[in-house]
DRENDRENBA-364623 format. One record per residue (C-alpha): residue number from 1; y, z, x. Coordinates in nm, 3 decimals. Each point is the difference from the previous one (the first is absolute). Layout:
BEGIN
PT|volum|Y|Z|X
PT|NUM|Y|Z|X
...
! end
This chain:
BEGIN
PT|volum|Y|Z|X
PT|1|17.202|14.002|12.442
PT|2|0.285|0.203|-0.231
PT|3|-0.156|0.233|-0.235
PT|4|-0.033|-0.148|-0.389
PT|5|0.377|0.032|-0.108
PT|6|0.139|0.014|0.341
PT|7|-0.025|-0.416|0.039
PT|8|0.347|-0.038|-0.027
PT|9|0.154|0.292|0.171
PT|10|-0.307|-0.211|0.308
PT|11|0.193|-0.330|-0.016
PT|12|0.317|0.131|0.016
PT|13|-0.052|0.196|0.308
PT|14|-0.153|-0.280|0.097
PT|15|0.228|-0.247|0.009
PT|16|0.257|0.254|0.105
PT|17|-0.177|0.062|0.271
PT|18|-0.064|-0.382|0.103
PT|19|0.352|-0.102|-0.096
PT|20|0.163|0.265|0.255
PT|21|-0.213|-0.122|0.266
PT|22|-0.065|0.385|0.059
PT|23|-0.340|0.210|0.063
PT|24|-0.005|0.348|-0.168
PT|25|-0.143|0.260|0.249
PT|26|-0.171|0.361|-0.176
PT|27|-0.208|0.247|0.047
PT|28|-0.400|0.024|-0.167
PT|29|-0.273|0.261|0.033
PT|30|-0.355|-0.166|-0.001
PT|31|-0.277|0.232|0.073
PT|32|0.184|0.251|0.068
PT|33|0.223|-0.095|0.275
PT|34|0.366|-0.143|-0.025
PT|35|0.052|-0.369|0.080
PT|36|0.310|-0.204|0.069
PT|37|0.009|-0.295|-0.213
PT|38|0.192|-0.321|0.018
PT|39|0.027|-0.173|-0.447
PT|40|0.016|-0.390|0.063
PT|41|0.012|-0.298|-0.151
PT|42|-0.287|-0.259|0.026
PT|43|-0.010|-0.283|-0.269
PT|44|-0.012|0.201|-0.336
PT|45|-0.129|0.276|0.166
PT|46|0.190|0.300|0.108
PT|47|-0.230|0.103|0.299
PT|48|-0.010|0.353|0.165
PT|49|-0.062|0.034|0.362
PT|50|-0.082|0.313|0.194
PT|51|0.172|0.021|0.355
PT|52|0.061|0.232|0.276
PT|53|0.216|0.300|0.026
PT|54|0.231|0.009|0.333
PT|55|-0.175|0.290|0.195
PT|56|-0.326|-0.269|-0.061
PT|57|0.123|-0.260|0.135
PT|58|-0.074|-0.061|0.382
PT|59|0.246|-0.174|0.233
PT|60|-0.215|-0.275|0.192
PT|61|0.274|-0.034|0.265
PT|62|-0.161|0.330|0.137
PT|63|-0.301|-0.144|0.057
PT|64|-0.161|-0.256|0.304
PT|65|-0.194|-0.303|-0.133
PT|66|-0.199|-0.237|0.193
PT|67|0.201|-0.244|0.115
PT|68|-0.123|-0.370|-0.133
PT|69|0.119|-0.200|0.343
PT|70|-0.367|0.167|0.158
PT|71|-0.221|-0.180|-0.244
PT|72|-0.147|-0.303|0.135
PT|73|-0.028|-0.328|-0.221
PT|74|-0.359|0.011|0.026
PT|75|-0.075|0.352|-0.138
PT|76|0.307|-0.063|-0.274
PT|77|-0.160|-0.314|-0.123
PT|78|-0.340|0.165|-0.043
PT|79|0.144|0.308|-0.216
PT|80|0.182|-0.284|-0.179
PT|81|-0.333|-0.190|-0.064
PT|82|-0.148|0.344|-0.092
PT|83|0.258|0.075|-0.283
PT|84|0.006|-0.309|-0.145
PT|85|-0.412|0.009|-0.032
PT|86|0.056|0.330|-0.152
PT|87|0.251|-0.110|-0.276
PT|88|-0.059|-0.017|-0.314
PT|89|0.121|-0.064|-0.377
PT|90|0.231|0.362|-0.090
PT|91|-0.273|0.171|-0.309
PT|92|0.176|0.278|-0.113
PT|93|-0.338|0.096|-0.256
PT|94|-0.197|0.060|0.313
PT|95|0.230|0.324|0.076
PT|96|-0.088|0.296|-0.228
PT|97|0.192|0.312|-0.101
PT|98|-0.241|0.251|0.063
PT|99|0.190|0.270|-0.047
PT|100|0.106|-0.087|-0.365
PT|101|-0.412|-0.111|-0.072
PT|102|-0.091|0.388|0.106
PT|103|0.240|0.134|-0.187
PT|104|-0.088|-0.155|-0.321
PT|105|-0.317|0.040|0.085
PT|106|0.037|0.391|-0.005
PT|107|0.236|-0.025|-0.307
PT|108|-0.314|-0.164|-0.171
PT|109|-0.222|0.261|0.107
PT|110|0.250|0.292|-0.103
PT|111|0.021|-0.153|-0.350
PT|112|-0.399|-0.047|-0.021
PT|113|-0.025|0.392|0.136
PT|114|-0.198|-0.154|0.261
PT|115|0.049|-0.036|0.419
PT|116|0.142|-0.326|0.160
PT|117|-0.260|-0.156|0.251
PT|118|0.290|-0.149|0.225
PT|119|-0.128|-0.202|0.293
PT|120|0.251|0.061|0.322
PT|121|0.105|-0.288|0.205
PT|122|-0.021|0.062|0.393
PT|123|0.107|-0.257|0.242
PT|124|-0.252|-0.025|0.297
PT|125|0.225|-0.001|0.297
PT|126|-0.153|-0.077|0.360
PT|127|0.055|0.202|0.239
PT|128|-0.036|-0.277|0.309
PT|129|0.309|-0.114|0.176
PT|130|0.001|-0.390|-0.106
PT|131|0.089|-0.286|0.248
PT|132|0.198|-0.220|-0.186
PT|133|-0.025|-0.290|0.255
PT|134|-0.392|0.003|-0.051
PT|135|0.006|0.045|-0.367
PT|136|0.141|-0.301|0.056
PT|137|-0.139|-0.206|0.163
PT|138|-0.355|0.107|-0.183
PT|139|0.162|-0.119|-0.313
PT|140|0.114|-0.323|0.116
PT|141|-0.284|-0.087|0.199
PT|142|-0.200|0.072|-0.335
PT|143|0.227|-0.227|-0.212
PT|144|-0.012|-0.262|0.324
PT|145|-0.410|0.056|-0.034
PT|146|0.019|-0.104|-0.406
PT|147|0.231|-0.291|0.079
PT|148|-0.227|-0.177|0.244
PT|149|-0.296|0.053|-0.203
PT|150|0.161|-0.143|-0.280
PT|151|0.127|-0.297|0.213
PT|152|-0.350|-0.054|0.158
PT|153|-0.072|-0.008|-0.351
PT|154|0.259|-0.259|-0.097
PT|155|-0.102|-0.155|0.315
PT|156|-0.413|-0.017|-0.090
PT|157|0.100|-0.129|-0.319
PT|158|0.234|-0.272|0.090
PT|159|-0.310|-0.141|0.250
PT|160|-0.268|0.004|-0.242
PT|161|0.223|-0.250|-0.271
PT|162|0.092|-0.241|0.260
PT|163|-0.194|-0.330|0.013
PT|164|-0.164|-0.054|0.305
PT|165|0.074|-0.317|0.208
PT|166|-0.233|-0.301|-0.013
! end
């Protein structure tokens, strides 16, 4: 958002910007470092995105990748089924700056004279080589276990409410 009394000077860049069809490209420092920055246009928004400099980016020509023709159908669809049990509704409030909540949490503590209690966030890694294959097929043959109970279920169900034959 402009700064109060820079609106205008906003909306005319603005539209400038989204009339020529053109992205501005600059320069920032945040946190100390320098940035390249790409100024956009997204609705009424002027947007800025941070992207690579050249010596950062990586030519993936130079690398090998698996090749897909040596998956077999079998092992595709069960990743498949695994990913789509996985999905789920896109909640950006579950994601939390932490970085940003320490630091105001210090600020606060400077301006009270006080010492910021900051809790540090560590990501348990394991250390085991995983097999993907039987990750797998534990996690399908777990949803396969729910599904059949739920069917036999259905199934019990169904039996009792039928009238019986005279």
């Amino acid at each position: 958002m402009p700064p109060k009394g820079g609106e205008r000077a906003y909306a005319l860049l603005r539209q400038a910007i989204k009339e020529t069809g053109l992205v501005g490209v600059a320069t920032i420092v945040l946190r100390d470092a320098q940035h390249l920055a790409a100024l956009e246009v997204q609705g009424e928004a002027m947007v800025l995105t941070l992207m690579r400099y050249a010596e950062e980016l990586v030519d993936i020509g130079e690398y090998h990748f698996p090749a897909a023709k040596d998956i077999r159908k079998p092992e595709l669809q069960m990743a498949r089924t695994l990913v789509e049990n996985l999905a789920g509704e896109w909640d950006p409030s579950q994601y939390k700056d932490e970085y940003r909540e320490n630091l105001m949490k210090i600020i606060k503590a400077k301006m009270k004279g006080t010492e910021a209690h900051l809790v540090e966030h560590v990501d348990e890694r394991p250390t085991e080589v995983v097999d993907l294959m039987e990750r797998l097929r534990q996690s399908l043959e777990g949803a396969g276990k729910k599904t059949a109970a739920r069917a036999k279920k259905t199934t019990a169900k169904a039996h009792r409410k039928r009238p019986h034959a005279a």
